[in-house]
ROTIFI-955984 format. One record per residue (C-alpha): x, y, z. Coordinates in pm, whole numbers, padded with zeros to 5 digits, always signed. Layout:
BEGIN
XYZ ...
END
This chain:
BEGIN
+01652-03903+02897 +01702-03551+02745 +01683-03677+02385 +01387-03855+02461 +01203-03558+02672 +01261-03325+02348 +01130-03570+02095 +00847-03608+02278 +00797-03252+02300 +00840-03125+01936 +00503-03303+01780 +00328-03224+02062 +00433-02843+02020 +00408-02869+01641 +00057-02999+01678 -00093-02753+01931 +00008-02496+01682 -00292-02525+01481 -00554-02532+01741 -00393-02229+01915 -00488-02116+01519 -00858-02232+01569 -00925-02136+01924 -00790-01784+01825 -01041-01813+01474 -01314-01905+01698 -01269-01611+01973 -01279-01386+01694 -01568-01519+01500 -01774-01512+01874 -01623-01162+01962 -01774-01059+01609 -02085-01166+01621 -02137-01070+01996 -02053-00703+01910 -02246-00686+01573 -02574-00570+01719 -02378-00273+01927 -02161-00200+01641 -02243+00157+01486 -02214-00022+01158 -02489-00256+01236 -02742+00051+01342 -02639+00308+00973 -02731-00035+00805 -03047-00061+00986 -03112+00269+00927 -03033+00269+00541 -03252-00006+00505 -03532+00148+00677 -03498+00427+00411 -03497+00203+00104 -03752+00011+00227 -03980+00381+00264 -03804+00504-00096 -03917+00226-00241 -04277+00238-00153 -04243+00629-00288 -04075+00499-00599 -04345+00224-00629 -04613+00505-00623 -04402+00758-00776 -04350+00501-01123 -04734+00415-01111 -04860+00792-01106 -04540+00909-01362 -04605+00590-01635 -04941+00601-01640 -04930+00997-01673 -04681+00982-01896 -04882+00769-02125 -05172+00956-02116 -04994+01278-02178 -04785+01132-02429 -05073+01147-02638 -05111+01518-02667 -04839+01715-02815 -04824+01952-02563 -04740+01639-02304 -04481+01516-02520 -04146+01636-02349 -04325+01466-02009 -04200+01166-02068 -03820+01287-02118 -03843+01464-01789 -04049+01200-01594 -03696+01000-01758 -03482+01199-01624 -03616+01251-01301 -03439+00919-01269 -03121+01097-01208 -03249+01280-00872 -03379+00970-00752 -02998+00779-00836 -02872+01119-00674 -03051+01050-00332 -02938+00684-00333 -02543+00792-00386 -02602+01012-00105 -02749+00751+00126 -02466+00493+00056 -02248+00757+00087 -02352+00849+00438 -02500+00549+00584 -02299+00232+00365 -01978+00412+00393 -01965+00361-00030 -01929+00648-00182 -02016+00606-00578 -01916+00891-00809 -02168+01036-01042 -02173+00960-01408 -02139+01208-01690 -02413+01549-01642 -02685+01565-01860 -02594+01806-02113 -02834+01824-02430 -02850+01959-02788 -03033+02265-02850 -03390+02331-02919 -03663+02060-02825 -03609+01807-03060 -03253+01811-02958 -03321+01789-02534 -03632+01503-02628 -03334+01291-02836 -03096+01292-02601 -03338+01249-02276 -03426+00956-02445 -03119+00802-02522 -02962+00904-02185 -02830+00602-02062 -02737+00669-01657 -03161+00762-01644 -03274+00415-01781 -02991+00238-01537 -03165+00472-01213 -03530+00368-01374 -03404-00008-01377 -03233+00066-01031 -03566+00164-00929 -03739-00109-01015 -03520-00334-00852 -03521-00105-00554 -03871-00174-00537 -03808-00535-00513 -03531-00532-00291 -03594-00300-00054 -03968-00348+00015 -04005-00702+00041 -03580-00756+00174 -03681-00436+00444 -04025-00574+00508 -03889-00954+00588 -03561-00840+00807 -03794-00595+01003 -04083-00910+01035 -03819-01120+01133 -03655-00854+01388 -04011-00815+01542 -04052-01176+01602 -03712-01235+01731 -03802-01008+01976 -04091-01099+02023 -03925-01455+02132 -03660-01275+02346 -03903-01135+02585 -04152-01429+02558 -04112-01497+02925 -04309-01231+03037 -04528-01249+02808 -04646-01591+02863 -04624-01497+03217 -04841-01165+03234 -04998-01109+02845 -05098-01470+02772 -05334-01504+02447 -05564-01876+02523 -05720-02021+02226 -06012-02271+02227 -05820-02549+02343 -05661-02390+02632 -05323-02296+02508 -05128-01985+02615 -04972-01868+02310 -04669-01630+02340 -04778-01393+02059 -05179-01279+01995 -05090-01392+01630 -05149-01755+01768 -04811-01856+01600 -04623-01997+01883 -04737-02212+02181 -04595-02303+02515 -04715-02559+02800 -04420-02495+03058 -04127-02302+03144 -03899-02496+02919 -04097-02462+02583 -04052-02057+02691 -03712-02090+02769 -03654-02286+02444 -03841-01995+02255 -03621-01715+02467 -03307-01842+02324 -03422-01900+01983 -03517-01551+02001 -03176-01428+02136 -02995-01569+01892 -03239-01445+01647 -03123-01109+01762 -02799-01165+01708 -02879-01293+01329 -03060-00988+01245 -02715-00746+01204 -02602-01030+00954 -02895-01041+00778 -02884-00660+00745 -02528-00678+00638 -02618-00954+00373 -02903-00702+00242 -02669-00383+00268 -02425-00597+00011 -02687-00629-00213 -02780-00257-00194 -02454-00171-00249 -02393-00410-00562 -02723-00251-00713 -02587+00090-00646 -02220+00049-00790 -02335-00131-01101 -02660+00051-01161 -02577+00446-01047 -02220+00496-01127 -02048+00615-01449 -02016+00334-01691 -01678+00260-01862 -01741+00437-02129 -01832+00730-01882 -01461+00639-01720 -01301+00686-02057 -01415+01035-02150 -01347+01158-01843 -01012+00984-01835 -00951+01135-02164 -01081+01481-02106 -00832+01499-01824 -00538+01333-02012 -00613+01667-02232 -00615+01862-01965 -00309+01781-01851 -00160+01737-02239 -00281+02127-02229 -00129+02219-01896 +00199+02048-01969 +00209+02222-02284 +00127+02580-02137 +00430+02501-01867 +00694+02375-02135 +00600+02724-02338 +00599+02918-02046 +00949+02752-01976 +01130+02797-02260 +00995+03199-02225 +01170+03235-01942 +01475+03063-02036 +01506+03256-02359 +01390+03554-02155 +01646+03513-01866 +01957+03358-02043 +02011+03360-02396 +01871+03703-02439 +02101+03838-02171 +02390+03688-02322 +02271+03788-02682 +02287+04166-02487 +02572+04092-02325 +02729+04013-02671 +02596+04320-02818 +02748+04565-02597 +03051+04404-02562 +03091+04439-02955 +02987+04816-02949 +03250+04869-02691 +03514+04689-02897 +03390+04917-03214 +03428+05231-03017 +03779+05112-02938 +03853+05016-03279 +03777+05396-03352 +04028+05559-03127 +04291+05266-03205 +04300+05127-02907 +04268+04743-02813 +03986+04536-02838 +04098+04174-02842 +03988+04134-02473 +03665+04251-02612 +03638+04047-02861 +03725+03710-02685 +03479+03796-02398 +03229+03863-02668 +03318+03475-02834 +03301+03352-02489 +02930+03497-02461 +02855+03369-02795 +02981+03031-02689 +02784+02969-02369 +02440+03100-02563 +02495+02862-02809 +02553+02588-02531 +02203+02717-02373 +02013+02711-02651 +02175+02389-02778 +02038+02276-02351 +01723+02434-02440 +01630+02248-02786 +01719+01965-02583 +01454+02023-02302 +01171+02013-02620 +01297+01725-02804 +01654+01589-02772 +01809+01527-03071 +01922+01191-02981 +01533+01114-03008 +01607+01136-03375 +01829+00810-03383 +01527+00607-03146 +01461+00580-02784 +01740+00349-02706 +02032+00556-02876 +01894+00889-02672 +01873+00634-02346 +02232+00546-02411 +02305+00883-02396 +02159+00969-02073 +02295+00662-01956 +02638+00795-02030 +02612+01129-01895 +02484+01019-01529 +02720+01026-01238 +02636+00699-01138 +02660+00392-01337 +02351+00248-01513 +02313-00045-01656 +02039-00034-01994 +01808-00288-02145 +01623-00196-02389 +01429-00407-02638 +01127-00284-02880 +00974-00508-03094 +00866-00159-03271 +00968+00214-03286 +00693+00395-03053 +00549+00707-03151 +00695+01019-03101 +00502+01147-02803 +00523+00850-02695 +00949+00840-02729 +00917+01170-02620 +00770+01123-02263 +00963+00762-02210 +01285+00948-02259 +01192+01260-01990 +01090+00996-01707 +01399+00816-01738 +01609+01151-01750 +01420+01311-01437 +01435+00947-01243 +01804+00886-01258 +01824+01258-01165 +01592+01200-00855 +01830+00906-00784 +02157+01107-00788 +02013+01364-00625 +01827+01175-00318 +01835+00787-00328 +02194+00780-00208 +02218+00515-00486 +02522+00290-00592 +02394+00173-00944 +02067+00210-01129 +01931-00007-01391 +01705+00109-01639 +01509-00156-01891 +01251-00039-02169 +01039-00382-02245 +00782-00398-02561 +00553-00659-02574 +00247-00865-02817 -00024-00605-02712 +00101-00335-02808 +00264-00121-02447 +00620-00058-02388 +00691-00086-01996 +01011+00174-01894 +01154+00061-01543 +01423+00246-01333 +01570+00036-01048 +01811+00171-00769 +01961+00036-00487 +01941+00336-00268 +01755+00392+00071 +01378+00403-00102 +01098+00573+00071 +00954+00756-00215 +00622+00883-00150 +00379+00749-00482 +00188+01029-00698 -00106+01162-00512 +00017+01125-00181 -00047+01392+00006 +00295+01516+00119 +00441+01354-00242 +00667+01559-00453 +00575+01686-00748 +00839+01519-00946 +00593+01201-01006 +00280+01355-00985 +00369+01546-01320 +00512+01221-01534 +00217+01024-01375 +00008+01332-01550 +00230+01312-01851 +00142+00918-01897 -00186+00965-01839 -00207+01192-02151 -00171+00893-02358 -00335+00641-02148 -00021+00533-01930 +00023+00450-01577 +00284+00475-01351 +00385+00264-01022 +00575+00303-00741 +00763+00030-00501 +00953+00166-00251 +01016+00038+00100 +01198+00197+00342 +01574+00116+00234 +01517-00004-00116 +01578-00074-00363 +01320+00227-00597 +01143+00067-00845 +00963+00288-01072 +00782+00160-01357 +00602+00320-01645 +00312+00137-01915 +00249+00366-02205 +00154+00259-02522 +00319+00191-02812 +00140+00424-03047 -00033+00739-02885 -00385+00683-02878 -00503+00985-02967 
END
């Protein structure tokens, strides 16, 4: 009787399982779309589309009065930079936009490149005219026109007769409009008509639920607005890729300044003391030699010396470009490999030798990684594996079985550790990723190019 009772049982728990599933995707789906017209969501949307639908009656007028006034002044000389202005008054138009999605769409967009032109005025007319983020506002515009006029005009028609609908009761009760045939309409613009109580009723919850439709038309609209706004007002990819490169420079130039600033120091703070050192010690010993006296414990401090300058600068060279780098990037990987305190297992296979910057900054992220590994992942084993590929990238990945947690570059309570070979990738258009859950494993992985692209 048992067996039977739980066979019985499992299908029927099995199949309630998915309309648990459904009732719960249908609460949701009501609880949604009763809260949508309370939401404050729902009322910035209202309100953006309010001011795009009064922008783009100003923008209507405002591209009337400018092209036909450009035209016209076009014609005189003096009028000729009009134009290029009336252009790129396009920008402070795309500049009010950004700010309203910013505000009221909760998108912010980022501005493209400035305007920045050649001298003297044949040089500001040539580049006003072939500024390209001032033709995309001007055909943003235009659109704007289109969208938010008659898209504003038709969700604000539509709101007024939904609630015009909603409260239809009273006013086919106390405000009835009778045409020539004796019918008691519910609006004076004769549109709808109702005999009895239930035709009003009907009407009343058409117009409730019409009311509930409205945030979801809005939302639809807002979508739109924001498409046009992204595509139209942003920087452009090629925008992307200066700026992309102008701070890969940056940071080529900052990284630079640090490493020369570094070895200053060192030389500054250890081999020139030891040079010093090494100096005085062998005036000592020839003041000695002078009188006769001793000077062999002179002289084998003084080799000592010698010896561990040698062994800092030889540390030092190595912090610029290790000379393992000479023999490739898997022979000076092999090295580090060999020097950690944990063991590390190494893949590497290039279908070509990368460039030297390239080696250069591979090599450092795999040094300071498996140091950030001994020092905090309380790691067993790390792997390392340096991958080439058809398209040309080389992807370096350091694996640890340790207790993960490491914050990715940019967080804001990150180290700086990853932040700076992040920077140093960027420089020559690489990226760097971080996976790591709390107790492992690390996985850090690097995409640079094969060849620098600079």
């Amino acid at each position: 009787m048992n067996d039977m009772t739980e066979t019985h049982l499992a299908p029927t728990g099995a199949s309630d399982t998915p309309a648990v599933e459904s009732g719960a995707r249908v609460r949701t789906i009501a609880n949604a779309v009763l809260r949508a017209p309370f939401t404050a969501r729902t009322w910035k949307e209202i309100t953006y589309l309010i001011a795009a639908f009064v922008l783009g009656g100003l923008a209507a007028g405002w591209g009337w009065i400018a092209g036909s006034g450009g035209l016209l002044a076009a014609l005189t000389i003096v009028g000729i930079p009009l134009p290029a202005v009336l252009l790129l008054a396009g920008r402070y138009w795309a500049k009010v936009y950004r700010e309203l999605s910013r505000r009221l769409l909760d998108t912010p967009v980022a501005e493209p490149r400035p305007f920045a032109p050649r001298p003297g005025l044949f040089g500001f007319l040539r580049d006003a005219f072939a500024d390209i983020p001032s033709w995309r506002a001007l055909l943003f515009l235009f659109l704007q026109v289109i969208v938010g006029i008659v898209g504003g005009w038709s969700l604000f028609v539509g709101a007024f007769v939904a609630v015009m609908l909603a409260i239809s009761p009273i006013i086919w009760q106390f405000f009835p409009s009778i045409d020539n045939a004796g019918r008691r309409s519910l609006i004076q613009f004769n549109a709808f008509y109702a005999d009895n109580w239930l035709s009003v009723l009907v009407f009343c919850v058409l117009g409730v639920l019409g009311l509930f439709a409205v945030p979801w038309v809005a939302r639809a609209l807002c979508l739109l607005h924001r498409l046009l706004t992204v595509l139209l007002l942003g920087p452009t990819e090629g925008d992307q890729r200066v700026t992309r490169l102008r701070e890969s420079r940056q940071a080529a130039v900052d990284d630079a300044t640090a490493t020369l600033a570094r070895v200053e120091r060192d030389l500054h703070d250890g081999t020139q003391n030891r040079l010093v050192t090494i100096a005085m010690t062998l005036g000592r010993a020839e003041e000695r030699a002078a009188t006769g006296a001793d000077t062999g414990a002179l002289i084998s401090d003084a080799r000592a010396s010698a010896k561990e300058a040698l062994t800092e600068l030889r540390d030092l060279v190595r912090g610029i470009h290790p000379p393992a780098l000479d023999l490739g990037l898997g022979p000076a990987l092999e090295t580090l490999a060999a020097r950690s305190s944990i063991p590390v297992e190494l893949r590497v296979n290039l279908l070509q030798r990368p460039g030297p910057a390239v080696e250069a900054i591979a090599y450092f992220a795999v040094a300071e990684l498996l140091t950030n590994v001994v020092k905090h992942a309380h790691a067993e084993r790390a792997w390392v594996s340096v991958l080439s590929d058809n398209r040309g990238a080389i992807t370096v990945t350091v694996r640890d079985n340790g207790i993960g947690g490491v914050l990715p570059p940019g967080h804001s309570t990150g180290g700086s550790g990853l932040a700076g070979l992040a920077t140093r990738a960027s420089a020559v258009d690489g990226t760097l990723t971080v996976h790591s859950p709390t107790g492992g494993p690390t996985v850090v992985t690097l995409v640079l190019p094969v060849n620098d692209p600079r």
